[in-house]
VOROKE-711069 format. One record per residue (C-alpha): residue number from 1; residue in three letters; x, y, z. Coordinates in steps of 0.5 Angstrom, whole numbers, plus 2048, in hexadecimal, padded with zeros to 3 digits. Example, Ala and Ser with C-alpha at 12.3 -4.5 7.8 and 13.67 -1.06 7.14 Angstrom:
// residues 2
<rec><pos>1</pos><code>ala</code><east>819</east><north>7F7</north><up>810</up></rec>
<rec><pos>2</pos><code>ser</code><east>81B</east><north>7FE</north><up>80E</up></rec>
***
This chain:
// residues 270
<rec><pos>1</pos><code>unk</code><east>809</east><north>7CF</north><up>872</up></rec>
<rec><pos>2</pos><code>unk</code><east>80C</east><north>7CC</north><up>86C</up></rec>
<rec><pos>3</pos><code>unk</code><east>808</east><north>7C8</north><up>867</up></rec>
<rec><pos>4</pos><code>unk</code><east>80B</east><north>7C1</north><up>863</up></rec>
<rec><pos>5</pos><code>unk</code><east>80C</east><north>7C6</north><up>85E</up></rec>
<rec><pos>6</pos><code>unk</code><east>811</east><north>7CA</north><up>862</up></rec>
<rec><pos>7</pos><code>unk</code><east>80C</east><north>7D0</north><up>861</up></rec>
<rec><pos>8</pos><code>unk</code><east>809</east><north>7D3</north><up>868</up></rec>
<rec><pos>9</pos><code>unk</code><east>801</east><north>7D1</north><up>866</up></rec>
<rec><pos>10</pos><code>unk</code><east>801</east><north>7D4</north><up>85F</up></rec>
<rec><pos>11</pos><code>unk</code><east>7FD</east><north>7D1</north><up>85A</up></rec>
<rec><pos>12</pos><code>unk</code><east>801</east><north>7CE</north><up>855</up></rec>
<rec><pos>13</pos><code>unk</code><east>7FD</east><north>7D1</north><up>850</up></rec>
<rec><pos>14</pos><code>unk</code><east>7FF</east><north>7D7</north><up>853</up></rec>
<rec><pos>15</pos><code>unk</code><east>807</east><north>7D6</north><up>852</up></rec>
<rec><pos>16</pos><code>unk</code><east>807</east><north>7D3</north><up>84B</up></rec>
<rec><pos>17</pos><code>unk</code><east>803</east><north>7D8</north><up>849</up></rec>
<rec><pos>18</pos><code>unk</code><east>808</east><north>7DD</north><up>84C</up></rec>
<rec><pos>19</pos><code>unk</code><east>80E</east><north>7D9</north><up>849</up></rec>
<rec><pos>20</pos><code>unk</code><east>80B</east><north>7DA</north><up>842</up></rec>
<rec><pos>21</pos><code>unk</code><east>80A</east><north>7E1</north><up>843</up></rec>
<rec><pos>22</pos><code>unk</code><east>811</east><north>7E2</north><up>844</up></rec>
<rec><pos>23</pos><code>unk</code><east>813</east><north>7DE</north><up>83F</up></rec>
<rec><pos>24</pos><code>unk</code><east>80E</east><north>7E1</north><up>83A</up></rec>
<rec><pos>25</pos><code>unk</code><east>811</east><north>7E8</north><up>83C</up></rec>
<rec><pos>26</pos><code>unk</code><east>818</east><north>7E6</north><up>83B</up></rec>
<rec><pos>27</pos><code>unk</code><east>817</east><north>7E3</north><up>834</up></rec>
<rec><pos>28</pos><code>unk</code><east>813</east><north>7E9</north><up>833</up></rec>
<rec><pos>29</pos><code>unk</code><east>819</east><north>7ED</north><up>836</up></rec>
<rec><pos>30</pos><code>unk</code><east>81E</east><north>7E9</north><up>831</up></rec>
<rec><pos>31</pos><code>unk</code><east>819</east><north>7E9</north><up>82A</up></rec>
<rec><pos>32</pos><code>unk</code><east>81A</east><north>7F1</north><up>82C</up></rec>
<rec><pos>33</pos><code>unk</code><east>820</east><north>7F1</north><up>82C</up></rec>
<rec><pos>34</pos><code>unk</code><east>822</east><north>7EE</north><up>826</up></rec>
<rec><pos>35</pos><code>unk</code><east>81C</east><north>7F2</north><up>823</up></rec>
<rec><pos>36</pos><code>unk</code><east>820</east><north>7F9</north><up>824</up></rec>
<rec><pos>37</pos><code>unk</code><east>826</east><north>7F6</north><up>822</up></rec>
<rec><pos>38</pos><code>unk</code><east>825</east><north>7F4</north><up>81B</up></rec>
<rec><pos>39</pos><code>unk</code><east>821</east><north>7FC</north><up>81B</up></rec>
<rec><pos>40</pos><code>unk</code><east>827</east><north>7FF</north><up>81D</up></rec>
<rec><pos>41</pos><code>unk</code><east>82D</east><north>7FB</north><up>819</up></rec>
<rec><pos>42</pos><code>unk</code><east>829</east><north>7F8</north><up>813</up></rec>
<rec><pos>43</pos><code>unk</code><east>826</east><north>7FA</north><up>80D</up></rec>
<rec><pos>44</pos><code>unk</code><east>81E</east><north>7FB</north><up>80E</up></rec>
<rec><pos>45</pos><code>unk</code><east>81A</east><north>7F7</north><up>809</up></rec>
<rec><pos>46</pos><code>unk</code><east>818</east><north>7FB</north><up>805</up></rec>
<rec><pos>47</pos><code>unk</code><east>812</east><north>7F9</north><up>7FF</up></rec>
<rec><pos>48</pos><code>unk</code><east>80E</east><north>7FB</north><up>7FA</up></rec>
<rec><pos>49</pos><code>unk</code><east>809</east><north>7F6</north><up>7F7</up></rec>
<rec><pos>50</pos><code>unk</code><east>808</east><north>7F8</north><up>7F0</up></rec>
<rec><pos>51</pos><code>unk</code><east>802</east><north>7F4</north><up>7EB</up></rec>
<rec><pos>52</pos><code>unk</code><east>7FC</east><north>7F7</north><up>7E8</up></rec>
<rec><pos>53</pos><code>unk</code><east>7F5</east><north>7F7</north><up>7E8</up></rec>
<rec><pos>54</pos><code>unk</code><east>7F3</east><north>7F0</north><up>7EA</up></rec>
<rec><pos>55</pos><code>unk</code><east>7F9</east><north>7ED</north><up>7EA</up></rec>
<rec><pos>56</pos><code>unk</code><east>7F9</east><north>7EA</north><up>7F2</up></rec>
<rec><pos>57</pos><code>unk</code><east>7FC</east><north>7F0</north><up>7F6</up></rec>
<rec><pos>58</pos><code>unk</code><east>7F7</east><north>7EF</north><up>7FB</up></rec>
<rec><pos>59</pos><code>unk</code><east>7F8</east><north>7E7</north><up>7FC</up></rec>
<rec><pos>60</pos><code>unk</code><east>800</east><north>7E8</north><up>7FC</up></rec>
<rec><pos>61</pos><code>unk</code><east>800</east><north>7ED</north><up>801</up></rec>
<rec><pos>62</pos><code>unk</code><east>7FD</east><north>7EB</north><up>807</up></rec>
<rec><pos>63</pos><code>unk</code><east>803</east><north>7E4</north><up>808</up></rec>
<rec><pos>64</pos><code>unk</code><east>808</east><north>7EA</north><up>806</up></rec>
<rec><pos>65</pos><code>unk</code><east>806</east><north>7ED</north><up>80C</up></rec>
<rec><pos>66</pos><code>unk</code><east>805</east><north>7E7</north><up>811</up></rec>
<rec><pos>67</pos><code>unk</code><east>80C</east><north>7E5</north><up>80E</up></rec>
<rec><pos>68</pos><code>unk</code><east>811</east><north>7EB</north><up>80F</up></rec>
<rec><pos>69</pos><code>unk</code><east>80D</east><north>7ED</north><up>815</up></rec>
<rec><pos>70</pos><code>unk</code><east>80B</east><north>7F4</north><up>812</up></rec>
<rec><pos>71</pos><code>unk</code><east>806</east><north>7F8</north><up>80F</up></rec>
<rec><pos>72</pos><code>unk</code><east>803</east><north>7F9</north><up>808</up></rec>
<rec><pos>73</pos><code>unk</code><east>802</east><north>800</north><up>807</up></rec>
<rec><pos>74</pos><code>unk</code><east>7FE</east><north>803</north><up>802</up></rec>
<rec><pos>75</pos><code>unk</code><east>7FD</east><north>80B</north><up>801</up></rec>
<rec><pos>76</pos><code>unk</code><east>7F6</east><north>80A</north><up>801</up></rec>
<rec><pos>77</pos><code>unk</code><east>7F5</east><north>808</north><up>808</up></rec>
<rec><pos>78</pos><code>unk</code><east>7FB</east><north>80C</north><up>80A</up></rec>
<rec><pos>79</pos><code>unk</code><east>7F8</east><north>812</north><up>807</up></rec>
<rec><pos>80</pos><code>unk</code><east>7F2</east><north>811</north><up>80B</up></rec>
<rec><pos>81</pos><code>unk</code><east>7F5</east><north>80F</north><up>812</up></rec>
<rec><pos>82</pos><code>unk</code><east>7F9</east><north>817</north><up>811</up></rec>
<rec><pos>83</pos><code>unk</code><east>7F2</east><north>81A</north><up>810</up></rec>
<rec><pos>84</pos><code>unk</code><east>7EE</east><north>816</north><up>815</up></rec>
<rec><pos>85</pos><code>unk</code><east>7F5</east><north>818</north><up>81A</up></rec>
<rec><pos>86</pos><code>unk</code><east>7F5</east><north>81F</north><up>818</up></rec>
<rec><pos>87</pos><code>unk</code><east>7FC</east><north>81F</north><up>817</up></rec>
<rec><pos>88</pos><code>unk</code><east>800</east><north>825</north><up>814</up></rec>
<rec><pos>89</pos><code>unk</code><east>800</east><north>822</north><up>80E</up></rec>
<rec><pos>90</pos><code>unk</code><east>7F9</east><north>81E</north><up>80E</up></rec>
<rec><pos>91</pos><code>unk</code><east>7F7</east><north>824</north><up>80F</up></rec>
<rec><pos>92</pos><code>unk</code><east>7F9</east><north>827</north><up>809</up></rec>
<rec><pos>93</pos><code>unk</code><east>7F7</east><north>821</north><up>804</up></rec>
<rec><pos>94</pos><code>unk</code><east>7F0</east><north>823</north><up>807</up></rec>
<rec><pos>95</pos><code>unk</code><east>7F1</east><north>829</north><up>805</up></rec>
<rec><pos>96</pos><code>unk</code><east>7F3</east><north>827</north><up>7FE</up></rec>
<rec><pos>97</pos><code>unk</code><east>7ED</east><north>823</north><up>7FD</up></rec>
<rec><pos>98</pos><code>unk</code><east>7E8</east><north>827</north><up>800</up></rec>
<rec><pos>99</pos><code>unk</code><east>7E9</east><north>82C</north><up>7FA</up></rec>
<rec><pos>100</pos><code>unk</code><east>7E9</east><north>826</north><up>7F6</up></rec>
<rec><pos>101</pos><code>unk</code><east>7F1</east><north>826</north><up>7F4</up></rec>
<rec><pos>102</pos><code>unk</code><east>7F5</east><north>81F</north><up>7F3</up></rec>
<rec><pos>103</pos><code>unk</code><east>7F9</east><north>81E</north><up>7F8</up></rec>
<rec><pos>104</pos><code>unk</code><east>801</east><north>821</north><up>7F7</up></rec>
<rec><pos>105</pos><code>unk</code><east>806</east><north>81C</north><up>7F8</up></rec>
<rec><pos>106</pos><code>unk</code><east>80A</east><north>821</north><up>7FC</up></rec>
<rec><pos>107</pos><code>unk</code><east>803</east><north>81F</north><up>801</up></rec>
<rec><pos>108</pos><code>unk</code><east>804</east><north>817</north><up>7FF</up></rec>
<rec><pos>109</pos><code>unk</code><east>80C</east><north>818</north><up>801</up></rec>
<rec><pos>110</pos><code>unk</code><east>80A</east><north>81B</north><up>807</up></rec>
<rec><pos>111</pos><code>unk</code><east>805</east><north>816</north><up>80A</up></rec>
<rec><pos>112</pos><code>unk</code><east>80A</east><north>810</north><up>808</up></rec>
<rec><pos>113</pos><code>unk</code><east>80F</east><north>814</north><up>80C</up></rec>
<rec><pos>114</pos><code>unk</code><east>80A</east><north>814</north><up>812</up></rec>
<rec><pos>115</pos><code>unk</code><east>808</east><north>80E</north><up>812</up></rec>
<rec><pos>116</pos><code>unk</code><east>80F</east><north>80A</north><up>811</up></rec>
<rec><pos>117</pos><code>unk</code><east>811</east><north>80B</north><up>817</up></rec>
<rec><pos>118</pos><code>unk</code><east>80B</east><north>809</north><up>81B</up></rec>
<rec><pos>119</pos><code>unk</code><east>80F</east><north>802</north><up>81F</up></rec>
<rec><pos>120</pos><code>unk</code><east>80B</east><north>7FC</north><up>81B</up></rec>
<rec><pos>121</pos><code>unk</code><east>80F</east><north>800</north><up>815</up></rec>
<rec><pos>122</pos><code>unk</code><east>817</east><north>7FF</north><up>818</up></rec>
<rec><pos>123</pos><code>unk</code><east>818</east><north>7F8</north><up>815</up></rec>
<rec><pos>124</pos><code>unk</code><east>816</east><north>7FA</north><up>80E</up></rec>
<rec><pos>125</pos><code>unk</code><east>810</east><north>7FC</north><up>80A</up></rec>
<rec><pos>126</pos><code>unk</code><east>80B</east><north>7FA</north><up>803</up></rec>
<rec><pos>127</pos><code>unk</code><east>809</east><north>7FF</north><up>7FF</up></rec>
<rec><pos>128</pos><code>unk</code><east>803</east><north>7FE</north><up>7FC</up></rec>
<rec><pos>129</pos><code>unk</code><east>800</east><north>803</north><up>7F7</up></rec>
<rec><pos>130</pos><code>unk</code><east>806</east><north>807</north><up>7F8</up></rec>
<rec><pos>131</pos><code>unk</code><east>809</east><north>80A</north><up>7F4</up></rec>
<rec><pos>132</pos><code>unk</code><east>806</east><north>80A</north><up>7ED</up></rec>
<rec><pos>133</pos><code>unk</code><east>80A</east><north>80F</north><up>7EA</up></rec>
<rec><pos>134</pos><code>unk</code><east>811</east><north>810</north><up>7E8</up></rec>
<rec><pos>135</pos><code>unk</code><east>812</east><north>817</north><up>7EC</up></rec>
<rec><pos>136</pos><code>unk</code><east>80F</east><north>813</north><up>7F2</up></rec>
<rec><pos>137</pos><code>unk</code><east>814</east><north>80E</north><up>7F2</up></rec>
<rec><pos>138</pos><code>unk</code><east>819</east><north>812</north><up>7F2</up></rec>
<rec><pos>139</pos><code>unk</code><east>816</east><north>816</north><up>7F7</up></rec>
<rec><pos>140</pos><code>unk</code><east>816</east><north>80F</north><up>7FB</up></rec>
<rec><pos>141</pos><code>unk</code><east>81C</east><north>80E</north><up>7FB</up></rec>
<rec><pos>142</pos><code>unk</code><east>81F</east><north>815</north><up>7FD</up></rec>
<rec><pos>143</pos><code>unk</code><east>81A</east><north>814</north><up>803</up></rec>
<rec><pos>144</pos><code>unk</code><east>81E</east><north>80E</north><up>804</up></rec>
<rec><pos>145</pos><code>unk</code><east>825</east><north>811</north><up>803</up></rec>
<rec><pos>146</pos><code>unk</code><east>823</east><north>815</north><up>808</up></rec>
<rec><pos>147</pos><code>unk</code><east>823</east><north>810</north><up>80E</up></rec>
<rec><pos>148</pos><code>unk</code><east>828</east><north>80C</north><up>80B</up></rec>
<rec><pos>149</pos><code>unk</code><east>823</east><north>807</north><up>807</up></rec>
<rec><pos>150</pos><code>unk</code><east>821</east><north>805</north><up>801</up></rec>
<rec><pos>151</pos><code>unk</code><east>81C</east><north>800</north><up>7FE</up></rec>
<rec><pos>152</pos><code>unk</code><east>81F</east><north>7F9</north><up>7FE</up></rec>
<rec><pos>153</pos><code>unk</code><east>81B</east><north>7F5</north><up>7F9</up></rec>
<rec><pos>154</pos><code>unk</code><east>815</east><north>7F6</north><up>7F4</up></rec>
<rec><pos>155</pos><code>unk</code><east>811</east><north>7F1</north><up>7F3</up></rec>
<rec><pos>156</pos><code>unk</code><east>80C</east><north>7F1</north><up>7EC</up></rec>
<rec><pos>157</pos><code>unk</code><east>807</east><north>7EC</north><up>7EB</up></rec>
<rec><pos>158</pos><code>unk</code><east>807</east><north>7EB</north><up>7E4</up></rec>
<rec><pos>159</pos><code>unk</code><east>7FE</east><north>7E8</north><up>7E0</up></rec>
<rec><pos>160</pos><code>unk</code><east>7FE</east><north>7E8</north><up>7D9</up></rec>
<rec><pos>161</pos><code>unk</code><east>7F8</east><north>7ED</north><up>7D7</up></rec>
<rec><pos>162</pos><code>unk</code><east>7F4</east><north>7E8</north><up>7D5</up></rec>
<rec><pos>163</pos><code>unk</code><east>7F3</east><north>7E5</north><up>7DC</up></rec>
<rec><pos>164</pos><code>unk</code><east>7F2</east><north>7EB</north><up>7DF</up></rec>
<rec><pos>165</pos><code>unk</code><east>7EC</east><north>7ED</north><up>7DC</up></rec>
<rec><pos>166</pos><code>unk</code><east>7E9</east><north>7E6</north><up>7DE</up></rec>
<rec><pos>167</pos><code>unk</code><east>7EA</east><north>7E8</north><up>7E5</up></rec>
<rec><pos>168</pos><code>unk</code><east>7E8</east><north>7EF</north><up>7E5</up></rec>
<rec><pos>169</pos><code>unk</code><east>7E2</east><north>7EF</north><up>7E0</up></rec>
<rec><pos>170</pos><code>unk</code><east>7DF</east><north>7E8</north><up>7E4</up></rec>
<rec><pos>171</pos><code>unk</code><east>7DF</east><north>7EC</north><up>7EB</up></rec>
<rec><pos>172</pos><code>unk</code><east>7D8</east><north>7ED</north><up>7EE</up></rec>
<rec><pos>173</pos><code>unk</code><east>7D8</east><north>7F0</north><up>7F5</up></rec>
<rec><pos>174</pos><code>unk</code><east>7D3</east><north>7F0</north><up>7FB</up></rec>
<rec><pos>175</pos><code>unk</code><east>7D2</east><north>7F8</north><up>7FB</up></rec>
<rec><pos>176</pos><code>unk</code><east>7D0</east><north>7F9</north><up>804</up></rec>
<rec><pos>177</pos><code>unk</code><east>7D5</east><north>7F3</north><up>805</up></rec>
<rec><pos>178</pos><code>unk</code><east>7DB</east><north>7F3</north><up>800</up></rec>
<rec><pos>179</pos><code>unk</code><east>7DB</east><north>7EC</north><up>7FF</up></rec>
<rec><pos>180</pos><code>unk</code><east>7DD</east><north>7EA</north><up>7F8</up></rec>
<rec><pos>181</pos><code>unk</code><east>7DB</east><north>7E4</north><up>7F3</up></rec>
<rec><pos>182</pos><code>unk</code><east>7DE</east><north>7E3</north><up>7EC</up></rec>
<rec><pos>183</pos><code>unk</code><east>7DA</east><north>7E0</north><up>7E7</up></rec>
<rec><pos>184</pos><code>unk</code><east>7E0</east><north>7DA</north><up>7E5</up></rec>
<rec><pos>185</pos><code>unk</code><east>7E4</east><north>7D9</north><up>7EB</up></rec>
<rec><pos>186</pos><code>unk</code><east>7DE</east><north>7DB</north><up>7F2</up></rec>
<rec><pos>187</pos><code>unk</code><east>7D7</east><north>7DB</north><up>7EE</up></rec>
<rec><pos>188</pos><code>unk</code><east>7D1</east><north>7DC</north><up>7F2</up></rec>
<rec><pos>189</pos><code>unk</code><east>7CC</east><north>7D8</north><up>7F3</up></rec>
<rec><pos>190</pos><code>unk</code><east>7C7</east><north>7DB</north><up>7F0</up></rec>
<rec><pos>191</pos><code>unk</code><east>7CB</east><north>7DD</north><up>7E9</up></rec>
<rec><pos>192</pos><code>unk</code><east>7C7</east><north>7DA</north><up>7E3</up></rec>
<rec><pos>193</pos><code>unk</code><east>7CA</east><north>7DB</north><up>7DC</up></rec>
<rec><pos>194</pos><code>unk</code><east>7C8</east><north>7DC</north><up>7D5</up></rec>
<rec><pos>195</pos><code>unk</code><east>7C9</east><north>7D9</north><up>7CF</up></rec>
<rec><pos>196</pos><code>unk</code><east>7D1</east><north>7DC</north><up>7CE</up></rec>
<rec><pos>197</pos><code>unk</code><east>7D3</east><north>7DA</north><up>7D4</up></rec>
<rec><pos>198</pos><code>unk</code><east>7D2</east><north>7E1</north><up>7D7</up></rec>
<rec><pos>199</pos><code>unk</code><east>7CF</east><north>7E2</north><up>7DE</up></rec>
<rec><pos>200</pos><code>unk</code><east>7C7</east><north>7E4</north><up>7DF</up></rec>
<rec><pos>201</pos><code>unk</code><east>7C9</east><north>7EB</north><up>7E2</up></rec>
<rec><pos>202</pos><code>unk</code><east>7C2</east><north>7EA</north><up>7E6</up></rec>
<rec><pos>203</pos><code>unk</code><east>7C3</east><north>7E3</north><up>7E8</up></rec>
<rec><pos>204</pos><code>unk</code><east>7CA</east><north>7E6</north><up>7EC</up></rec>
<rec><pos>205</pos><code>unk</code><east>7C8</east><north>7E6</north><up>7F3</up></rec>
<rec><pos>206</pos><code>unk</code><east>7CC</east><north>7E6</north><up>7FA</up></rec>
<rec><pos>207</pos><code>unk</code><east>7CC</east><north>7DF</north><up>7FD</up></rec>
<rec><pos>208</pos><code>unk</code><east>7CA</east><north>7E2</north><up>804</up></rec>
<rec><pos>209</pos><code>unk</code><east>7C5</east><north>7E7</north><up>802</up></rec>
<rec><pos>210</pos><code>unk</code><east>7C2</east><north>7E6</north><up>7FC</up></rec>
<rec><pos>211</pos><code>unk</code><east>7C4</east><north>7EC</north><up>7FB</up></rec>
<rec><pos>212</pos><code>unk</code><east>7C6</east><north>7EF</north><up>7F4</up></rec>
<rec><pos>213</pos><code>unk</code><east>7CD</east><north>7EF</north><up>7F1</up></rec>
<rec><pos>214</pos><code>unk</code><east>7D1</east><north>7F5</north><up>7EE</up></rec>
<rec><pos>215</pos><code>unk</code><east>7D7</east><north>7F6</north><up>7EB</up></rec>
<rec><pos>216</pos><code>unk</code><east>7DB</east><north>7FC</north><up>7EB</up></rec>
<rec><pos>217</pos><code>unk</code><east>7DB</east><north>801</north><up>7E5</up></rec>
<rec><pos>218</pos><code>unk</code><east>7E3</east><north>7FF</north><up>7E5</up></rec>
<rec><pos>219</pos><code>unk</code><east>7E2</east><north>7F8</north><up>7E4</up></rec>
<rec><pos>220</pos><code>unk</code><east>7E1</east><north>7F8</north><up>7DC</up></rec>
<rec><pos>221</pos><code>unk</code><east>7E5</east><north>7F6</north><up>7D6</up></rec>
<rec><pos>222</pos><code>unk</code><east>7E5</east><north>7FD</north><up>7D4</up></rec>
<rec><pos>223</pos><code>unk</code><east>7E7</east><north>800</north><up>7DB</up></rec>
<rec><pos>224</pos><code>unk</code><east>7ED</east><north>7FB</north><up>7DC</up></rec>
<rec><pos>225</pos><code>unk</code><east>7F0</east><north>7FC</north><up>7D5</up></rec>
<rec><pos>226</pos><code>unk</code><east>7F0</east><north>805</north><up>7D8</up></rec>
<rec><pos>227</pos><code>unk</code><east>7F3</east><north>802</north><up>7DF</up></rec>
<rec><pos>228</pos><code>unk</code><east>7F8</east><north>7FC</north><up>7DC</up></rec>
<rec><pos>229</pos><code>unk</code><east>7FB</east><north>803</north><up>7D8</up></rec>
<rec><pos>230</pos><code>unk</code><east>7FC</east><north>807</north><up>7DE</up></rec>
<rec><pos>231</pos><code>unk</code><east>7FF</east><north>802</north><up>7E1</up></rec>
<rec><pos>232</pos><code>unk</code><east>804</east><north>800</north><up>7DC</up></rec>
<rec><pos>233</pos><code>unk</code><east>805</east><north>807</north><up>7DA</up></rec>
<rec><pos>234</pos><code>unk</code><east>806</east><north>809</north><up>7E2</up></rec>
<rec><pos>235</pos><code>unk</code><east>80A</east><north>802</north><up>7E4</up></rec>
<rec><pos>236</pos><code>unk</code><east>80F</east><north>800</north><up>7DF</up></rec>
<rec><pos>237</pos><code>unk</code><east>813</east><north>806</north><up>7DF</up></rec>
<rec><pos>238</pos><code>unk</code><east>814</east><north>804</north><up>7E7</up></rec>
<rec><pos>239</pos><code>unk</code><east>815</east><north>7FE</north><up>7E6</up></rec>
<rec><pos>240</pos><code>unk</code><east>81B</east><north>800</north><up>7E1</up></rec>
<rec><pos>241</pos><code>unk</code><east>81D</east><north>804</north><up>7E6</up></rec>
<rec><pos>242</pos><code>unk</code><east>81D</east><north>7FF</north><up>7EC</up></rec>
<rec><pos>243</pos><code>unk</code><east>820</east><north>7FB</north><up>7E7</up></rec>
<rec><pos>244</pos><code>unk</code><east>827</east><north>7FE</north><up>7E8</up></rec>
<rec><pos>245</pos><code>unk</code><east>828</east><north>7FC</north><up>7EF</up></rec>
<rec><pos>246</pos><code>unk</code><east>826</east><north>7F4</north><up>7ED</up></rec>
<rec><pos>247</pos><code>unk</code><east>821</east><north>7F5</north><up>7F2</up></rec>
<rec><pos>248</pos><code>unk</code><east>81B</east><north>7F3</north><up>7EE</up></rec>
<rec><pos>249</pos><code>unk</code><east>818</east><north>7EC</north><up>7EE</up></rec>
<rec><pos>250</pos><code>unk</code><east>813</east><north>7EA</north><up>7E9</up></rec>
<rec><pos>251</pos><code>unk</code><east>80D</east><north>7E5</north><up>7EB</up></rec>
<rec><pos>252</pos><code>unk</code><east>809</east><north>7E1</north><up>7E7</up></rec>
<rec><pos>253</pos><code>unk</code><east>802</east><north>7E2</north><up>7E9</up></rec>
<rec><pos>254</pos><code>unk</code><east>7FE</east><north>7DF</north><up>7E5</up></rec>
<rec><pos>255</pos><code>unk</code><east>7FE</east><north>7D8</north><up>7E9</up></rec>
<rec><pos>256</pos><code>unk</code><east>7FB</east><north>7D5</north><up>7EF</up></rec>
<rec><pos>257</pos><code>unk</code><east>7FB</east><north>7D9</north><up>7F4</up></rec>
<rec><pos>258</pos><code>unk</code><east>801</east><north>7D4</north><up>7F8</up></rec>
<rec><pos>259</pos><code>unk</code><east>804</east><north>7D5</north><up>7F2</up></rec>
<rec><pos>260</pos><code>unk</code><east>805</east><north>7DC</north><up>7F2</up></rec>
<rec><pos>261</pos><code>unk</code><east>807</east><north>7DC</north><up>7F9</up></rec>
<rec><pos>262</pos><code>unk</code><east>80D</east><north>7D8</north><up>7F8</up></rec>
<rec><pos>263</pos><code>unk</code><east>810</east><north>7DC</north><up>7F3</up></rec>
<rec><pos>264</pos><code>unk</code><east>80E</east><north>7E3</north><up>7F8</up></rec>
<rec><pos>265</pos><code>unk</code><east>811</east><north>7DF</north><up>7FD</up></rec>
<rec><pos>266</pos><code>unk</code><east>818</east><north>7DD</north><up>7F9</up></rec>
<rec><pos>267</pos><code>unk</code><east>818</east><north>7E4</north><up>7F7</up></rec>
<rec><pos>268</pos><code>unk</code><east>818</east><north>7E8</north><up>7FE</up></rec>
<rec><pos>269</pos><code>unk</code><east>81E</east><north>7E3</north><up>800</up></rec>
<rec><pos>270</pos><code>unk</code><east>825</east><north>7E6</north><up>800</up></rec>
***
C-alpha cells in the first residue's frame, strides 16, 4: 500500500533520515576524493612555526591547524607517543634516556619520518619545536628530499626582548590544574601588591582553590636572558638558511592577538 508520500508505510522521518545519509557519504565520498587528489599531485604544506620563548606560539598554532586541517607536531609529544607505542624507534629513545642521554638527532629524524606518514599529515605538517639546530634542518629537508618534499614556508614570530620578559617573568601557574594568571594581563583575584608595584607572592592565590600559585624556575629575568641566547644562537642561522629559498616570512607578535593572526594569516597565502 502506498502512502501520499509515495512510500510504502514508512515514516517520513525514516526516508529523509535515509536521503541525508546518502548524501552525507556521497559528500563525504567527494571530500575524499579531492583530499587524495591534492596528496597525490600537490605539494604537502609543510611548516615550521619559529618564536621564542613567550612569543605566542602556543596561541598561533592551534588556528594553523584548524586552518590548513593539519596537524601541529611538536618533538615532545612525538617522542613520547613512539615510546608510549613501543616502536622501533621509540624504543631506542627510551633506551637513551633511561641511561640518562640526550636524544641524537638520527632518533629525532627517525621518529619524524614515522610519524609523517601518519593520514592526518598527507596534506601538510607544522613543526614546532623542530629543528633547533643547523644539522638538524638539513637533516629535515634531506628527509624531505627523500619523498619528493620540502618545507615550504617558515613562519617566525618576531617580540622585542623587553616584552617578552614582561610576559614570562609575570606568569603564575596553578601546579595540580595548569591554569595560568599573569600579574598584568589575567591577575588573580586575591593578588596584592606592595609598595613598587611588585606582586605579594602570598597573596597570589588560584581563583578556584584558594590555593597557591607558583611560578616555574625558568620563568625569571636571569633564566630568560640564558634562554633568548640559545634561541637566537640556535635560530637565526636557520632562518638564514631558509632565507635562500624565499620561504620565511616574519610576524609581528608584539600586538593584539587579532593582529598577529592577520599578519600569519596573509603569510601562509601563496
Amino acid at each position: 500500500m502506498l502512502c501520499c508520500d509515495g512510500t510504502t508505510g514508512r515514516n517520513k522521518v525514516d526516508v529523509d533520515r535515509e536521503i541525508y545519509t546518502s548524501v552525507t557519504k556521497e559528500a563525504e565520498e567527494a571530500i575524499q576524493k579531492i583530499e587524495d587528489k591534492f596528496a597525490t599531485y600537490w605539494p604537502r604544506n609543510i611548516i615550521i612555526l619559529f618564536g621564542p620563548p613567550g612569543g605566542g606560539k602556543g596561541t598561533v598554532a592551534p588556528n594553523m591547524e584548524k586552518l590548513l586541517n593539519t596537524p601541529q607536531l611538536s618533538t615532545g609529544d612525538m617522542l613520547r607517543a613512539a615510546v608510549a607505542q613501543k616502536t622501533e624507534i621509540g624504543l631506542k629513545a627510551q633506551e637513551v634516556m633511561k641511561a640518562g642521554g640526550l636524544v641524537s638527532d638520527d632518533i629525532v629524524i627517525g621518529i619524524i619520518r614515522d610519524r609523517i606518514k601518519e593520514n592526518d599529515c598527507k596534506l601538510g605538517f607544522i613543526l614546532d619545536g623542530f629543528p633547533r639546530t643547523l644539522s638538524q634542518a638539513k637533516a629535515l629537508d634531506e628527509l624531505l628530499r627523500e619523498e619528493g618534499a620540502r618545507v615550504t614556508k617558515v613562519i617566525a614570530l618576531t617580540v622585542p626582548d623587553e616584552v617578552l620578559e614582561e610576559r614570562i617573568c609575570g606568569r603564575w601557574i596553578h601546579k595540580s590544574s595548569g591554569r595560568s594568571y599573569h600579574v598584568k594581563f589575567a591577575p588573580p583575584k586575591s593578588m596584592e601588591v606592595d609598595e613598587h608595584g611588585k606582586p605579594i607572592p602570598e597573596s597570589m592565590k588560584d581563583d578556584e582553590t584558594g590555593e597557591d600559585l607558583m611560578q616555574r624556575p625558568d620563568d625569571t629575568p636571569e633564566s630568560l636572558v640564558k634562554r633568548l641566547e640559545g634561541y637566537y644562537t640556535e635560530t637565526l642561522p636557520i632562518l638564514d638558511h631558509y632565507e635562500s629559498y624565499g620561504i620565511v616570512k616574519r610576524v609581528n607578535a608584539n600586538q593584539s592577538q587579532g593582529g598577529v593572526w592577520d599578519e600569519v594569516d596573509n603569510a601562509l597565502k601563496r
